[in-house]
Structures are given as structure tokens and as C-alpha cells.
C-alpha positions in Angstrom: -13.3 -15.9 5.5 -11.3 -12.5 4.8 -13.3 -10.0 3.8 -12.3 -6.7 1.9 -11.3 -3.7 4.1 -12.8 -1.4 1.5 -16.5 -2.9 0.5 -16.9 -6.2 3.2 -17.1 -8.9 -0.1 -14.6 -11.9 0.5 -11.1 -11.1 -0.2 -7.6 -11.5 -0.5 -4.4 -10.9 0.8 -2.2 -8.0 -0.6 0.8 -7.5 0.6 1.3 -3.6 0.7 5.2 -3.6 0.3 5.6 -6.1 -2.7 7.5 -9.6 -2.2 9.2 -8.7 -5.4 10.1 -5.3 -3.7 11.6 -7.5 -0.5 8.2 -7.6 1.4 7.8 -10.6 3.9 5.0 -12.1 5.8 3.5 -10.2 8.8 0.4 -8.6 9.8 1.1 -5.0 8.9 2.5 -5.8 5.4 -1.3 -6.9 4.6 -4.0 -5.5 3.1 -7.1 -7.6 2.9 -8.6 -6.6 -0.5 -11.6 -8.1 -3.1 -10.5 -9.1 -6.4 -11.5 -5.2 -7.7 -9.7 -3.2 -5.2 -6.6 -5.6 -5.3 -6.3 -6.0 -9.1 -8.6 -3.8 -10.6 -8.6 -0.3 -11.9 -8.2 1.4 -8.9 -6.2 -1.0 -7.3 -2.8 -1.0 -5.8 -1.5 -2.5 -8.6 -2.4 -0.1 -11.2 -2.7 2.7 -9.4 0.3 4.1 -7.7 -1.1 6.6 -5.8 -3.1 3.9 -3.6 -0.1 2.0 -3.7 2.6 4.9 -2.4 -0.8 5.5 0.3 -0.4 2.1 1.5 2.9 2.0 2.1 3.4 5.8 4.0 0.5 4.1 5.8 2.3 1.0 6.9 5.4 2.4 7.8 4.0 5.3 9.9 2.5 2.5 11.8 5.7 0.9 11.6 7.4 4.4 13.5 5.0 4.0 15.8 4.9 1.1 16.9 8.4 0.7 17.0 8.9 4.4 18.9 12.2 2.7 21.0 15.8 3.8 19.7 16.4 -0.2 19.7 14.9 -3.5 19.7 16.0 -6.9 21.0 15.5 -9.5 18.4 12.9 -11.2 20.7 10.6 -8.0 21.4 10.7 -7.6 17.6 9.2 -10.9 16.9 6.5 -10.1 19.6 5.4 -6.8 18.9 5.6 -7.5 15.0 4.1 -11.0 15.3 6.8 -12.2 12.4 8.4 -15.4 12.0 12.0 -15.6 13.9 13.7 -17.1 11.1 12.4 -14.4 8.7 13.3 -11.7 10.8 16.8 -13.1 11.1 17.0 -13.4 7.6 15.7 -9.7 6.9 18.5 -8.3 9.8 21.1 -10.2 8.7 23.2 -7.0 7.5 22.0 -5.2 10.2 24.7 -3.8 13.0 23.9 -6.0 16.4 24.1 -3.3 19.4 24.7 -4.4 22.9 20.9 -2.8 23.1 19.8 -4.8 20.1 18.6 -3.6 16.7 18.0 -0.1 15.4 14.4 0.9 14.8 15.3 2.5 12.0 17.4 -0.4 10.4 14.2 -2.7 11.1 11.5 -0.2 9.3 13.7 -0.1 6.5 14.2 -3.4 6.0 10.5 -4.0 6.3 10.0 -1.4 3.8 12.0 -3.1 1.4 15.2 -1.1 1.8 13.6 1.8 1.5 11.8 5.0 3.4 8.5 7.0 1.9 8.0 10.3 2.5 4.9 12.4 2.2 7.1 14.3 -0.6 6.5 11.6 -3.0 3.3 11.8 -2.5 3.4 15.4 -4.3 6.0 14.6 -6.9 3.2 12.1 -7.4 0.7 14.9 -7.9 2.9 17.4 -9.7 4.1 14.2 -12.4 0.5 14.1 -13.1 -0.3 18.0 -13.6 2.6 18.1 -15.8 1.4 14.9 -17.8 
């Protein structure tokens, strides 16, 4: 059984970059989260702070993990444990080097086309003050 990565009560699985933002299925797109910090209040969903968190989060494990200028399309599927067909589908667009795929072109692809900076995390902050 899943359990919540927050409180430990049975949970579910969030996916941290939406699959109606292009998110797929792998490991570090998930966040296993109970009912109330998936969909409640102070949940990803209605809160965007948590949600912008989540996602520098993911893709600074995303830069590290993938630390290499490239990536063969095999070594990808290994290190981010994701379905080859998916992958292919997600790189499609992507340039093919004789060294394989940018890192850069995969994290933002995984990101849903597109990179988070710590920055938003203030315009975030300074949205609110001026609310």
C-alpha cells in the first residue's frame, strides 16, 4: 500500500508535472500523497506555491541526475526507469547527436516543455504581497 510522504496515511499518486501539462509516467514525476495533501486545501492542486516547490524539486533532481552533456536513448531509460516507447515519444523533436540526446532537451521535455527557476518562486511571493 502507498502511503503519504507527508503524514504516513494510505495515499495516492500525484504526478508533480501535470499530464495535462505533458507529464508522463516515471518515478520522479510522483508524489505519493493522501487524499488531503493531494486535493485538499493545501494541496498541490490549490496551492501553487506547493505546486511550483514540487516541480523546482523534481527537476533539480532531474539536473542532477542527469549531470552528462548527453544521453544515449538506452542510459536514459535506465537511469530514469521510464518506458522506451514513452521516452521515444517525448524525444521525438529532439536533435539525435552522434553522442545521443541533450540533457537539457530531456529535463525540458520532462518538465513539460518548460524550465522553473527559483525566481518564480519570488514573483510567487511578491504576487501575493501586492494582492
Amino acid at each position: 500500500m502507498l502511503r503519504c510522504q507527508i503524514c504516513g496515511k494510505p495515499a495516492e499518486r500525484h504526478h508533480i508535472v501535470y499530464k495535462s501539462q505533458g507529464g508522463v509516467d516515471f518515478p520522479l514525476n510522483f508524489k505519493y500523497l493522501c487524499p488531503e495533501h493531494h486535493r485538499g486545501e493545501y494541496g498541490p492542486h490549490k496551492n501553487r506555491k506547493l505546486d511550483l516547490k514540487y516541480k523546482l524539486e523534481m527537476q533539480h533532481k532531474l539536473e542532477k541526475l542527469l549531470y552528462k552533456k548527453f544521453y544515449t536513448l538506452d542510459e536514459l531509460i535506465t537511469l530514469l526507469q521510464i518506458n522506451k516507447g514513452m521516452l521515444k515519444k517525448l524525444l521525438k523533436d529532439c536533435k539525435l547527436y552522434k553522442e545521443g540526446y541533450k540533457s537539457f532537451d530531456v529535463i525540458y521535455r520532462l518538465m513539460g516543455r518548460k524550465i522553473y527557476t527559483e525566481s518564480m518562486m519570488e514573483e510567487y511571493y511578491d504576487f501575493i504581497a501586492n494582492f
